[in-house]
N, C-alpha and C positions, 0 to 999 in steps of 0.2 A: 259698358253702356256709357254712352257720353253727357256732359251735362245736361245736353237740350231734352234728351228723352226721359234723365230725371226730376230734372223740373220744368217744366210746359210751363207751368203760370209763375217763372221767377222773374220778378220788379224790374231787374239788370235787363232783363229781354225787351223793356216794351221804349229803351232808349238804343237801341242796334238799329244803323242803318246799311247794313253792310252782313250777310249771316253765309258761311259755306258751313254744308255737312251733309259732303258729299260722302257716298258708300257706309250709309248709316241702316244696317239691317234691320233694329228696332225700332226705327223712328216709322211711326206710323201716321201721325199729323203734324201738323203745325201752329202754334199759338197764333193768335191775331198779333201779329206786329206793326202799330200805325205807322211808323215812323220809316218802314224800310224799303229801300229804295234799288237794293241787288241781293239777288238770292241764288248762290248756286246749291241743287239738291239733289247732283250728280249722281245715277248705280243707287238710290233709295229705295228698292226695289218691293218693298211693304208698306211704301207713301201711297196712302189712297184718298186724299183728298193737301186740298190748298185751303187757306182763307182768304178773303176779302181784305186786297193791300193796295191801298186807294191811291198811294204814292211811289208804285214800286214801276220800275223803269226798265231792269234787267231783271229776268227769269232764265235757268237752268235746270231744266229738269229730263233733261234726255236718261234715256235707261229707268225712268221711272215705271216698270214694267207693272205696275197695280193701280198706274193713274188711269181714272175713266174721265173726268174732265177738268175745266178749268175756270175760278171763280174770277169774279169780277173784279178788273184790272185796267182804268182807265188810262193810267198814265204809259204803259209798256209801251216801249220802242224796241226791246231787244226779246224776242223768245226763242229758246233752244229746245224743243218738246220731242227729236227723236227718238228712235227706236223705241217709243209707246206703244206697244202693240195692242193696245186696251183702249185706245183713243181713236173715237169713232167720228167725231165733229168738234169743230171749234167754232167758242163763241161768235158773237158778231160784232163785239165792243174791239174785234183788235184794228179798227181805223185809224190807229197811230201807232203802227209798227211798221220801221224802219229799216229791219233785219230780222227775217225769219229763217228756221230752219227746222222740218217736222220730214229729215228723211228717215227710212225704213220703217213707217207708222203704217204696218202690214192692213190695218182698217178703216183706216183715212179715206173718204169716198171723196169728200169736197173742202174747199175751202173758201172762207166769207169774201167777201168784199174790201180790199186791202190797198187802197188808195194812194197812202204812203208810203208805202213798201219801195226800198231800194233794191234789196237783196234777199232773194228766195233759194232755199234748196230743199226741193220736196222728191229726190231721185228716189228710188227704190220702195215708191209705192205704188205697187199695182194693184190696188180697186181706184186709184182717182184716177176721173174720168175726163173732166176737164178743169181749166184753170180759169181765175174771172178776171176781169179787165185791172190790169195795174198800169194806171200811164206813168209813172214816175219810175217804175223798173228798169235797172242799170245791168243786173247779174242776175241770170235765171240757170241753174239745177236742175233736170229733170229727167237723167237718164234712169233706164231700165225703170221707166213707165208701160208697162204695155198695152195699157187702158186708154193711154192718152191717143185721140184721133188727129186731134187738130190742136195748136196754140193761136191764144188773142193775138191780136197786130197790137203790139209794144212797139210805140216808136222811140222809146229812148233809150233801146237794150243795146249793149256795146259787147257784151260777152254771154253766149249762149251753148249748155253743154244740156244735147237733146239724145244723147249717145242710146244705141240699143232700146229704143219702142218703134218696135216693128208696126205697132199701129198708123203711125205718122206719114201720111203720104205727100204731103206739101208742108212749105212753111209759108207764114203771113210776113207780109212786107217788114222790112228789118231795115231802116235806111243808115243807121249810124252805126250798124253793128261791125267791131273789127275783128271778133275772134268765134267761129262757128267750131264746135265738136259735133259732130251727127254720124260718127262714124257707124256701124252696125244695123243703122236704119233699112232692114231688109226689102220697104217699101216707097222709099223714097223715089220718086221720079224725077224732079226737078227743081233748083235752087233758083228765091228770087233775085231782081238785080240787091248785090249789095257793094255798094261802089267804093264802103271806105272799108272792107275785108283784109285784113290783113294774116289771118291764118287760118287755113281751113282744114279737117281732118274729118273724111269722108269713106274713109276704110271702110271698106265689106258693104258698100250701097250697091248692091252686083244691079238695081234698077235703076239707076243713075245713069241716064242719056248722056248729058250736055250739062259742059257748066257755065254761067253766064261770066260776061269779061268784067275782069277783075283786073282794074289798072295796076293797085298798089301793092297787092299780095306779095308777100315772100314766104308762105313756108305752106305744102300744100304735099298734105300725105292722102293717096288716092289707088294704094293698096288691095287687090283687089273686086275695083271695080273694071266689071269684064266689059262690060259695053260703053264707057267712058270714053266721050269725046272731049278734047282740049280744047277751046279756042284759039285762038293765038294770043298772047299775054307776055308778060316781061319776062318771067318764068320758065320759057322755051326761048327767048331768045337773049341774044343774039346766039346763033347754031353755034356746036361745037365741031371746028373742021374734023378732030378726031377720033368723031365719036364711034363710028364704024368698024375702026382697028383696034380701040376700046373695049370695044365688045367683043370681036373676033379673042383678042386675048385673052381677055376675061373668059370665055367658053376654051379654048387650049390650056387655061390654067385650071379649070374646074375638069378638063378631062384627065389633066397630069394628075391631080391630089386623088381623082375616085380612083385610078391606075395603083397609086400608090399603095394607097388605102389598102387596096385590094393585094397588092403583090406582100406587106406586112403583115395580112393576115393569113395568106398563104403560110408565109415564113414561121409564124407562130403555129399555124396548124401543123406544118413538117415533123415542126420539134417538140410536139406533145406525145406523148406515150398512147394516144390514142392513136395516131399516124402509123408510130413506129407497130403495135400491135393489127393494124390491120396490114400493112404492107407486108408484113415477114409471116402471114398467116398463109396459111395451104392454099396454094391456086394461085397467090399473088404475085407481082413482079419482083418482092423482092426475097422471096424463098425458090421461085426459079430462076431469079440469077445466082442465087447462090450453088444452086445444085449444078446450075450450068458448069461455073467455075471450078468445082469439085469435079466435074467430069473432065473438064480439060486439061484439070493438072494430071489427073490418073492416067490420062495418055500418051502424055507428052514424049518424046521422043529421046532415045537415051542420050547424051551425049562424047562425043570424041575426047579423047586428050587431045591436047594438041601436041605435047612433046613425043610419045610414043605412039600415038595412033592406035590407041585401044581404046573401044567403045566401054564407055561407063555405065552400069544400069541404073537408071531411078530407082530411086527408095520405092516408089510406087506400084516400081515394075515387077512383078511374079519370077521366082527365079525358072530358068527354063524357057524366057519367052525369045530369051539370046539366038539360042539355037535357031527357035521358029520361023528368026527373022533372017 
């Protein structure tokens, strides 16, 4: 058992501006500490409540699996509250956070009013439904939402990862944005203009038409998308003269390696005892070649000397058959 859970109300505590006790199984509250200003409370997993820390700035309380909510915290810019799965809503005093992150919070439906917010990562909850207006958003998190329909128009997101919510059938205007992940978006039909794009990863949008021209792009994985049209972009050109005999190779070398494949596993089936037991088995070819051979030698024809001109009989041959012949 660690200090803190020994003594809750010791003197030393209430000058800490600075407290981790992280993966503390006993620790079930927290004293009021005025003074503290970062708290991580990592894997605390029998923390069920917080107090009132009127000057606290950074909060860590992800894995806190028995938190239901959270008290009042004016000053936070920094919350880390994932994989709560007990956390149902959040206050509405957090108008001054700067950096959130409440993914895997399996009963998260909504989130407040978040103004200041730079950076969000709320992936991997599926009951939130939608997301509220943050203009000051830089980085938004929000894959493997399946709840989510639609995102606000952020005009000042520059990186956006909306991967796997098959919900999502459009996105809102994005004018500064360089970096898109939306891959596995099963319902995605069409992307808007985004002119300063620099990477995009649209794997598995098999409803993905068309994509808009994208001057600056370099790097554009488009993997499985079957109805996919390209514009013309820097991206496809200037052609490659060799591209045709490229290919042609590339499919000759991919017919050589399955050949091979194939003729090495022949080779190993030959040489197993399961091979050799069926081939030398009754009926097969290689106990009638053998009987064959047996019979050929049994007949073979005797042989001459050559110095005296007397015929020889095979070992094989029956005595008496001299005569007959």
């Amino acid at each position: 058992m660690c200090f803190l859970c020994q003594n809750p109300e010791a003197k030393t505590l209430q000058t800490l501006t600075s407290l981790i006790c992280c993966y503390c199984p006993n620790l079930t509250r927290l004293p009021l500490i005025s003074a503290l200003t970062s708290l991580n409370c990592y894997g605390c997993r029998n923390l069920t409540q917080l107090p009132s820390l009127p000057v606290l700035t950074s909060l860590n309380c992800s894995r806190c699996s028995s938190l239901t909510q959270l008290p009042l915290m004016p000053a936070l810019t920094y919350l880390d509250c994932a994989q709560c799965p007990n956390l149902t809503h959040l206050p509405k005093w957090l108008s001054t956070l700067t950096r959130f992150y409440c993914a895997e919070c399996s009963n998260l439906t909504q989130l407040p009013s978040l103004p200041a917010l730079i950076e969000l990562n709320c992936s991997g909850c599926p009951n939130l439904t939608q997301l509220p207006s943050m203009p000051a958003l830089t980085v938004l998190y929000c894959r493997q939402c399946p709840g989510l329909t639609q995102l606000p128009e952020i005009l000042a997101l520059t990186s956006l990862n909306c991967s796997r919510c098959p919900g999502l059938t459009q996105l809102p205007s994005l004018p500064v944005l360089t970096c898109l992940d939306c891959n596995q978006c099963l319902n995605l039909k069409q992307l808007p203009d985004i002119p300063f794009l620099t990477e995009l990863n649209c794997a598995g949008c098999r409803n993905l038409i068309q994509l808009p021209e994208l001057p600056i792009l370099t790097f554009l994985n488009c993997a499985g998308c079957t109805w996919l049209y390209c514009s013309p972009g820097p991206w496809l050109f200037p052609p490659n003269p060799d591209y045709e005999q490229n290919v042609r190779q590339l499919l000759y070398l991919q017919t050589w390696f399955r050949r091979w494949a194939r003729l090495k596993q022949m080779q190993r089936w030959v040489r197993s005892e399961e091979f050799n037991a069926w081939y030398y088995s009754p009926g097969q070819p290689g106990q009638l070649r053998s009987e064959k051979r047996w019979r050929i030698s049994c007949v073979k024809r005797p042989r001459e000397d050559e110095e005296s001109g007397v015929r020889k009989r095979s070992r094989y041959e029956p005595e008496g058959l001299e005569a007959d012949l």
